[in-house]
N, C-alpha and C positions, 0 to 999 in steps of 0.2 A: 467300527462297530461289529461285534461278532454276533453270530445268531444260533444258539444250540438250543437243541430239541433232542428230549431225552424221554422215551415211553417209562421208562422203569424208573419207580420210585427210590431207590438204591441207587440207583446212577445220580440221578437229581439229587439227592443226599451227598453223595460222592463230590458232583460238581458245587454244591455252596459249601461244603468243608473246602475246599481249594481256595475258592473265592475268600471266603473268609483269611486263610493262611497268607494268603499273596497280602491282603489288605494290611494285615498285622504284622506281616515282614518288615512293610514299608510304614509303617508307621514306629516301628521301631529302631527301622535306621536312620527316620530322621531323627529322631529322639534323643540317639547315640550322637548325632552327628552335632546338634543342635548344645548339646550336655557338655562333648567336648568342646568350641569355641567359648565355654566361661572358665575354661584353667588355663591361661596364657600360658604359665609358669612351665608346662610341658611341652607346650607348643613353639615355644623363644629359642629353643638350641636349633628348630630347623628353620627359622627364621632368615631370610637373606636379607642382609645387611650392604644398602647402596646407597639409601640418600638421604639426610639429615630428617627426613619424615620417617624413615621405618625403624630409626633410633628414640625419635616421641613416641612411635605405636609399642615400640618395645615398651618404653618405658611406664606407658600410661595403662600397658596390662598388669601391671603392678600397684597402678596405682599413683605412680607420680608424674604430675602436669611439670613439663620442662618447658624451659622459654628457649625456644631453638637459636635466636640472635646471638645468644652468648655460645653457640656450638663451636666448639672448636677440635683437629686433631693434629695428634702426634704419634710416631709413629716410636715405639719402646719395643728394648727386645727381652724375650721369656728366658731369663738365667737358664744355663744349663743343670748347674749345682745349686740347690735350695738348701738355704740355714732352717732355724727353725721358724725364721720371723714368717719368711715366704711362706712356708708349709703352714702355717696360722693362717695368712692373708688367702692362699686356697682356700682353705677351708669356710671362710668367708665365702668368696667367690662361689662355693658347691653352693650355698642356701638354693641358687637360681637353680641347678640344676646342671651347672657348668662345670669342667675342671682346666685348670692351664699343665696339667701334668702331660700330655699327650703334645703338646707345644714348646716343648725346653729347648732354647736355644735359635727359636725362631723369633722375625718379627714381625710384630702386630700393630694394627693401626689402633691408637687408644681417643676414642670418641671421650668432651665433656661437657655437659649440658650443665645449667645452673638449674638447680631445681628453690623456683621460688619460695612455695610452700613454707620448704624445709630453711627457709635464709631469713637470716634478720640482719644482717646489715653491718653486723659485728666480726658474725662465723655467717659464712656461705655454705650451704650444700651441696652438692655437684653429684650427679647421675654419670658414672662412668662406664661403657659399655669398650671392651679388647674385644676386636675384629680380624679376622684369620681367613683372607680368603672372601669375603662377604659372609661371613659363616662368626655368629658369635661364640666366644669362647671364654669370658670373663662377663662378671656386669657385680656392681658396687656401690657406696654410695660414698663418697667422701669428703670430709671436712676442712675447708681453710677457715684460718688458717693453723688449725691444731693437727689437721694429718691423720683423722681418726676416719676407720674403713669400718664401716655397715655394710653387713648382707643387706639383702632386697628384701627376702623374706621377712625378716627382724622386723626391719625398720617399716616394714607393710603393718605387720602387725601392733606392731608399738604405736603407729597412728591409727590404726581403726581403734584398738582397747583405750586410746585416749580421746579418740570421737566420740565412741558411746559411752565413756566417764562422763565428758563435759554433756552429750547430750540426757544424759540421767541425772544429774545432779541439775539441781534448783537454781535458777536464774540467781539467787541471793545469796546464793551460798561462794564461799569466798574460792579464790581460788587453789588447787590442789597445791604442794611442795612439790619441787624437783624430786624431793626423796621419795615419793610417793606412786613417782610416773614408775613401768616395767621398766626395765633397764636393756636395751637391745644390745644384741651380741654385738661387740664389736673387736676390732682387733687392730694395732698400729699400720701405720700405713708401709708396706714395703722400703727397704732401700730408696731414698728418691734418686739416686742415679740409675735404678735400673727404671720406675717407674716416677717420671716427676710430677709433680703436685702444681708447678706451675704453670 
């Protein structure tokens, strides 16, 4: 506890301008600090990646609940020379905020999670996260068994715009067409010899 004593009404003026300043610094760095923890999507490239839990937390700052039993890895290596298939499949991979450009010719351990949500039993969806290091550097979402690769973002967005459809529309009313849902970005699944699918 401090104790100030100030005769001059200018000083006393002086010191609650301070007071006030110090108060609203810190209320603004929690603010900042507080505002950052709701954008994982920024936050996930300094992510460290060790244990089949900070591959769920990844994943479920996205938005998708993975059922970790089905976790599995493998380890794939990042072509040195990319066609154009690959150079598409990045560009997927950026939606996160990732690139494998900076990793050609290295290899990475490729994390996959069944993502239930997204699975009906027919086609599965799978949460794929490429690890470099504990350091992620890929993340995807992909389809068995058609081979089809979703950004993160996309496929974020394609289900909230489809939650608040269905939660707008009227319990009676029938349900939408396929033709009708956004269409997320997607793009083939790589080479499966450099990256397999199973």
């Amino acid at each position: 506890m401090f104790l100030f004593t100030v005769t001059k009404p200018g000083l006393r003026q002086a010191g609650a301008l301070a007071l006030c300043a110090v108060c609203l610094a810190g209320t603004v760095t929690a603010a900042v600090r507080f505002a950052g923890a709701a954008v994982p999507a920024a936050a996930g490239a300094e992510t460290a990646i060790s244990t089949t839990q900070d591959i769920a937390g990844y994943f479920t700052g996205y938005g998708f609940e993975v059922d970790l039993a089905t976790a599995a890895v493998d380890e794939v290596k990042v072509p040195k020379r990319w066609d154009d298939s690959f150079t598409a499949f990045n560009q997927v991979v950026g939606e996160s905020g990732l690139s494998l450009a900076d990793y050609k010719g290295k290899t990475v351990e490729k994390w996959t999670v069944l993502c239930p949500a997204l699975s009906d039993g027919e086609t599965d969806t799978y949460c794929v996260l490429l690890v470099y290091k504990t350091r992620p550097v890929g993340a995807y979402l992909l389809e068995k068994p058609g081979g089809a690769v979703t950004g993160l973002v996309s496929a974020a967005k394609a289900g909230a715009d489809a939650a608040a459809e269905t939660a707008a529309a009227p319990e009676t009313a029938a349900a939408p067409d396929a033709a009708d849902e956004p269409a997320a970005e997607t793009a083939a699944a790589p080479d499966e010899s450099l990256f397999p699918t199973e």
